[in-house]
N, C-alpha and C positions, 0 to 999 in steps of 0.2 A: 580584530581578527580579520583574515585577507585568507580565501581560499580559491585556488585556479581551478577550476574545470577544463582540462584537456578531451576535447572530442574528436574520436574520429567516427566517420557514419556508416555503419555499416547497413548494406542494399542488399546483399544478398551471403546465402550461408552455404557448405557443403562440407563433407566429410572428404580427411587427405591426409599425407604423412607426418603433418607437423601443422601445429595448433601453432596459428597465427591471422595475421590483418593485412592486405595489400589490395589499394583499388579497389574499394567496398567491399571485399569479399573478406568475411568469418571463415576463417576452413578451423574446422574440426576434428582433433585423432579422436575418436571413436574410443578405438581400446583402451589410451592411455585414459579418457575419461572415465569410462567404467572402472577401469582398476581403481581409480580414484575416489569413487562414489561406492566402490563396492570393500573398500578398507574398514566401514562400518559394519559392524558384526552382528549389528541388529538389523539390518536389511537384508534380503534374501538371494540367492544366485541368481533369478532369472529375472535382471536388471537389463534395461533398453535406453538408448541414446537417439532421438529422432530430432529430426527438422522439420520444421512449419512455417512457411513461405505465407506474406498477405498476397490472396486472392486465390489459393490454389483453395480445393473443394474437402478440407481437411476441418476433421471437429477433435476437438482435447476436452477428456474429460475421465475424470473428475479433477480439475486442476485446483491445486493446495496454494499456492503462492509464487507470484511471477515477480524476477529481481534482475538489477539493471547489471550488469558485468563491470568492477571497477574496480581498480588498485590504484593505492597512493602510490607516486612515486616520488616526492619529497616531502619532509613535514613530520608533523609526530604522528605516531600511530598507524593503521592499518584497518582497512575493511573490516566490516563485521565488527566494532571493538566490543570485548566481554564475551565474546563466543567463539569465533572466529580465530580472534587475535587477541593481543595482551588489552588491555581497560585504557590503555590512556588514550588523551583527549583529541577528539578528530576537528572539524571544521578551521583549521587553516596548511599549507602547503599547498601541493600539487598534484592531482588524481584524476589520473584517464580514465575516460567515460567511453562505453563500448556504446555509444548511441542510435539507437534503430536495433539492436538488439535485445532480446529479453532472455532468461531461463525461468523456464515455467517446469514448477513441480506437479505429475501426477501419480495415477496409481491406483492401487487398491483404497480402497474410501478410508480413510480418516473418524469423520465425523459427516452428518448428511448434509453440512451447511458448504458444501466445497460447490463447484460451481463451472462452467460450457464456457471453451471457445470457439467460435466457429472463425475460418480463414474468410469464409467467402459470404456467399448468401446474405438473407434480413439480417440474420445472426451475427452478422461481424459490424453491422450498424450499432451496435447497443455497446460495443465492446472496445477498446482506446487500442488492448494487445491483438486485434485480426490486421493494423499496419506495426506490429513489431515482426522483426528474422527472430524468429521462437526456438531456442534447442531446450528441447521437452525429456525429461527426465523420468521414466514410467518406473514407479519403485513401488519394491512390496516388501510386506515384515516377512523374516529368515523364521518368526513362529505363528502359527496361523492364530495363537491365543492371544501373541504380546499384549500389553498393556498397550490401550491408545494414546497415552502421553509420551511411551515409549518411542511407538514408530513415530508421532509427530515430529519428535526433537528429532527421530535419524534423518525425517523426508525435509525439515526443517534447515538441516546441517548437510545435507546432500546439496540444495540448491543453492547453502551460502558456499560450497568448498568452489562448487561448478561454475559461480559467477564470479572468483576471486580466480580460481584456474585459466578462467579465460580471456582474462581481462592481463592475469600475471605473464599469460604466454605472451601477449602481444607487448607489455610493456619492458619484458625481457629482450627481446628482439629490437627494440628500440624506437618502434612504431612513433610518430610523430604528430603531432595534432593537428588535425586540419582546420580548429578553429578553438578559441579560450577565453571561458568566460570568464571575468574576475567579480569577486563578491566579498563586498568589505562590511563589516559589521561591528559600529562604535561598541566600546566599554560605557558603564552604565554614567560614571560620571562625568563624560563627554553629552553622553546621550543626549543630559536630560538640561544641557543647557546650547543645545544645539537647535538649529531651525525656529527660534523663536517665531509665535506667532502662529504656528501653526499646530493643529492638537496633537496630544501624546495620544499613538494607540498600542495594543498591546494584540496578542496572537493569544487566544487560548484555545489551546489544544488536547481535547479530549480524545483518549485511545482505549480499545476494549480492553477488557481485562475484569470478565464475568467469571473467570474460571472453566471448568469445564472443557478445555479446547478452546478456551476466547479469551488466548492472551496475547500481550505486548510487551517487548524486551525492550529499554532501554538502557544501553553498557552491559548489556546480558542480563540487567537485574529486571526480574516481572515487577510491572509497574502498578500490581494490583497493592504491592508492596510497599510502595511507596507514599508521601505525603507529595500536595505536587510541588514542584520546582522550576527553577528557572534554567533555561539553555540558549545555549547561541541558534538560531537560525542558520548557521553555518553550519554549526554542529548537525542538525537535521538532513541538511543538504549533504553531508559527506556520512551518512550512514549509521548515526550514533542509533536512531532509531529501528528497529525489524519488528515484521510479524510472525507470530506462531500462533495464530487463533484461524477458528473454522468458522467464526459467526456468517451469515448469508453471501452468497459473491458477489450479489449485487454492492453490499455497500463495505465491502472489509476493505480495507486499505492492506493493502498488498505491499510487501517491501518495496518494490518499485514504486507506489507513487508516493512512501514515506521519502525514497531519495529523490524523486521527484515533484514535492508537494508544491502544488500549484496556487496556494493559498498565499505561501511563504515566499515564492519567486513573485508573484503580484506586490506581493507589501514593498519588497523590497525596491523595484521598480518605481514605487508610487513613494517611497520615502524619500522627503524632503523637500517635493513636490506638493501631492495634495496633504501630508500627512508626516510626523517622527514617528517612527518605526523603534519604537522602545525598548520592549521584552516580548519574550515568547515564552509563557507558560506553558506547561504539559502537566495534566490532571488524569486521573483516573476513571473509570464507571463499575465500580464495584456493585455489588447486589445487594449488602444489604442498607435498610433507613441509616442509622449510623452513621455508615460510612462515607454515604453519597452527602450526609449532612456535613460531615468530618473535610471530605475533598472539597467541596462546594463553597466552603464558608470559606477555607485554606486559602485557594485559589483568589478568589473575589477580595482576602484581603493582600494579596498579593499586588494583586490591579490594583488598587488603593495606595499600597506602600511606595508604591511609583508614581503616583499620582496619573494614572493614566486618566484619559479623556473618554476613549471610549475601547473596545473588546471585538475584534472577531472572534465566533467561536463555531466551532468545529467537530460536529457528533460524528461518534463511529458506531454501528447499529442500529435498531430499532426499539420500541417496547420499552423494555428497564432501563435503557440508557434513556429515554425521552426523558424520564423522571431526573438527570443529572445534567440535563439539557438545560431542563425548565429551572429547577436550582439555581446554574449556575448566571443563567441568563436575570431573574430576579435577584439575585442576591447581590450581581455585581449593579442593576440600574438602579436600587436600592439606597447602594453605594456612590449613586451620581455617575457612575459608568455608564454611556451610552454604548446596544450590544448590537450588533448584527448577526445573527444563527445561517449558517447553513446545514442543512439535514436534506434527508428523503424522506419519503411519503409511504404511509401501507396505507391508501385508502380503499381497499376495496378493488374487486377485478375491471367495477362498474365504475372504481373511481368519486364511490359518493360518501365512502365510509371518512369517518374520524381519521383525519391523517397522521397525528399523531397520538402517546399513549395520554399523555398529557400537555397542558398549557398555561399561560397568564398573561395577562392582560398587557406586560411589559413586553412579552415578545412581539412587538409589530413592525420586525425589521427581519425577515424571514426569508432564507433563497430555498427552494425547494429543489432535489438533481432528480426529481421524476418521479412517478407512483413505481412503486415495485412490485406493486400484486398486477400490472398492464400484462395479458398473455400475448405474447407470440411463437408462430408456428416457425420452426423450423427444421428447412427440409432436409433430405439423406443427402449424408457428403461423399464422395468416393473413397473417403480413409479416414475411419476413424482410430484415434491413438486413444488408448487407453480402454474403459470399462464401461461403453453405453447404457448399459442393465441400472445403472446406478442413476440414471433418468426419473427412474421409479420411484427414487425415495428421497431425491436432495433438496431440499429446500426449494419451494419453486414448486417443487415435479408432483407428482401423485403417481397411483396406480393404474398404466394406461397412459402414464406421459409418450414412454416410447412404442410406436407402432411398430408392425412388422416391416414394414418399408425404409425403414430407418428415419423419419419423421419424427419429430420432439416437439412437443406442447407442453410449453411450462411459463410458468410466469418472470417477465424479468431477473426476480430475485435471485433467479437460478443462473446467471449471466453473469462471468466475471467480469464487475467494475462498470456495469451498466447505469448502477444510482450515485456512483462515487460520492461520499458526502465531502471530501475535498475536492469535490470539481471537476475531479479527471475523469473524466465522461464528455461522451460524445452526445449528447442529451442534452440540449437548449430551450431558451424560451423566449418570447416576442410577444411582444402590446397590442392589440387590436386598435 
C-alpha cells in the first residue's frame, strides 16, 4: 500500500464568499456551512459557525470531538468510510490534508465526559488543539428530550460532513500541495521476510468501546462489535478510524489524532532502521470479564501468529480499560511477546494514589502521558463559545468549578487531549 498525504498549512481562518485556501488562509462561507450542518433534522435551528485563532483569549466548551479537514483526491474511497462515504478501503491514493486546521464540535452537553479548550492562557499549555485555526461548530438537539445516542450520531456526523466540506471546497478549486508525504506499507508476505535481523514488532491498538457514549467506529462498524483484526497503518492514517465516545477529554482520542496517530507515524519512521514494522492490531475494551478475556487472548494470538518480537500497546481511557491493558499486556509476554504500554495516570490530585486500576509484574515497560486528576486554574477568556455552566459537572469539574469571574478549576481530565494516551500531548518527561 502507498498513500500520499497532500498538505497545505493553513495560518490563519476567516469568514467570506467562497469556501476556499490561498496563502494560508481558510476562508469560510458561513451560511453555505450551516445549510450543510443544518440538513440534519435532528439538530436544532439555532446552529452557529465560529473561529478560534491560537493565542486569541477564546475558551470552547464543552468540545465533543475535534477532526482534521481531508478529502481524497485520487485512490479508492472517500473520507469518513462507513459513515461518511461508501465502506471501501482507504490507506492508498492521494488525499489533501487541511494541515494547522481543525473542526471542533461543541454545544449542548452530550454526556459529562466532553471536555475545555482554551486559545491562550495555562490552559492551552495542556492542550495540542490552542496551536490549531479551529472552526467550531456549536450544535444543539431540534428536541430538548432526544435520545443522547441520538444527538451524538447528528453532532458526530455534523463535524465529519464539515471536515470533508472544507477540505472538498479546497480540493475542488484545485488547491495544490505545498508539501507530500509518501507512506508505504509492505503486504504481510513481503513483511515477514524483509529486514532480516532485526525484530518483528507489531502496534496493538486498543479503542473505547464501553458503550454508553464510549464508542469507536471503525468502517462505520462499532468496534465493541467486533473480534480484533488486522489493518494497514495506512488505512488508520487515511481515516478508516473515528470517534463517537464521551469517555474523559483528557485521554479520548479524538478523530484527529486517530488520523493523526502519533504512535503509528513513529513506527513507521523507525521501520527497517531500529525495528520491522509488521502489523497493526486494533482490539476492543468492552465491559464485561468475558469479553475483555475473549479480545485479549484474540489479540495476543494474533501477535504470535506473526510471530512478532515484541507489541506496543495503546490504552484509550481509564479504570475498566486498565483491566484490558493489563490482559493484554500479560497475555502477550506470556506469549514471549516483549510489550511496551503507554497510558495515563489517575493518581490522585496529590499524585500519590494508585495510578492505575490494575497491574502485573510483566508490565515494566510503561510511558505514562501525565496524572489526570493534576488541578489547574484557569483564568476568564474574553469569549467564550459554547456552554461555561457545564464546568460544573464534566468530568474533571465539580460544583463550584466555575466562579463568577469566569475562572475554571478543574482537573486535567477535563482538558481536551491533555493525557493523550497516543502521545499527542503536549505533556513530557525528563531524568533527574
Amino acid at each position: 500500500m502507498k498513500l500520499e498525504l497532500h498538505r497545505v498549512f493553513v495560518k490563519k481562518l476567516k469568514f467570506g464568499d467562497k469556501t476556499g485556501y490561498a496563502d494560508g488562509t481558510l476562508t469560510v462561507n458561513k451560511k453555505e456551512l450551516l445549510d450543510l450542518i443544518a440538513e440534519d433534522p435532528l439538530l436544532g435551528k439555532n446552529l452557529d459557525v465560529d473561529l478560534a485563532m491560537p493565542g486569541e483569549k477564546t475558551r470552547i466548551i464543552p468540545v465533543k470531538d475535534v477532526l482534521e479537514p481531508r478529502w481524497k483526491i485520487e485512490g479508492k474511497g472517500q473520507v469518513f468510510p462507513g459513515i461518511l462515504s461508501d465502506v471501501e478501503t482507504v490507506g492508498e491514493g492521494k488525499t489533501l490534508v487541511l494541515t494547522g486546521a481543525a473542526v471542533l464540535t461543541a454545544g449542548k452537553l452530550v454526556r459529562f465526559q466532553e471536555g475545555i479548550i482554551d486559545m491562550s492562557g495555562p490552559g492551552s499549555e495542556y492542550t495540542p488543539y490552542s496551536k490549531t485555526c479551529n472552526v467550531v461548530l456549536v450544535l444543539e438537539p431540534s428536541d430538548p428530550e432526544m435520545d443522547k445516542h441520538d444527538y451524538e450520531q447528528a453532532c458526530r456526523i455534523a463535524g465529519q460532513k464539515t471536515a470533508a466540506y472544507l477540505a472538498r471546497c479546497c480540493a475542488e478549486a484545485g488547491v495544490q500541495a505545498e508539501k507530500v508525504d509518501v507512506h508505504e506499507f509492505a503486504n504481510f508476505r513481503d513483511a515477514m521476510v524483509a529486514h532480516p535481523g532485526l525484530p518483528k514488532v507489531g502496534y496493538l491498538y486498543m479503542l473505547q468501546t464501553q458503550g454508553l457514549l464510549h464508542d469507536t467506529y471503525l468502517y462505520g462498524v462499532d468496534v465493541k462489535k467486533i473480534l480484533p483484526t488486522i489493518v494497514s497503518p495506512l488505512e488508520v492514517m487515511d481515516g478508516a478510524i473515528t470517534s463517537g465516545n464521551c469517555v474523559s477529554s483528557c485521554d479520548k482520542n479524538n478523530t484527529y489524532v486517530h488520523q493523526n496517530n502519533p504512535v503509528i507515524a513513529d513506527m513507521l519512521k523507525r521501520h527497517g532502521k531500529d525495528f520491522n514494522f509488521v502489523a497493526c492490531i486494533v482490539t476492543n475494551e468492552n465491559v464485561t470479564l468475558a469479553d475483555k478475556r475473549r479480545s485479549s487472548s484474540y489479540a495476543t494470538k494474533l501477535a504470535s501468529m506473526f510471530g512478532l518480537d515484541g507489541v506496543v500497546i495503546t490504552e484509550e481511557g481509564f479504570g475498566n480499560p486498565d483491566a484490558d491493558l493489563v490482559m493484554n499486556c500479560w497475555k502477550a509476554e506470556r506469549l514471549g511477546i516483549k510489550t511496551a504500554l503507554l497510558t495515563d495516570e489517575y493518581a490522585g490530585q496529590d499524585g500519590a494514589s494508585q495510578s492505575l486500576a490494575d497491574s502485573c509484574p510483566e508490565g515494566n515497560a510503561c510511558v505514562t502521558s501525565g496524572n489526570a486528576n493534576e488541578v489547574v486554574v484557569l483564568p476568564p477568556m474574553d469569549k467564550v463559545i459554547g456552554f461555561p455552566e457545564t464546568a460544573h459537572i464534566i468530568a474533571g469539574g465539580w460544583q463550584g468549578s466555575l466562579a463568577d469571574d469566569g475562572t475554571i478549576t478543574v482537573e486535567l481530565q477535563a482538558i481536551t487531549g491533555a493525557t493523550s494516551e497516543l502521545g499527542y500531548t503536549k505533556l513530557g518527561a525528563y531524568t533527574i
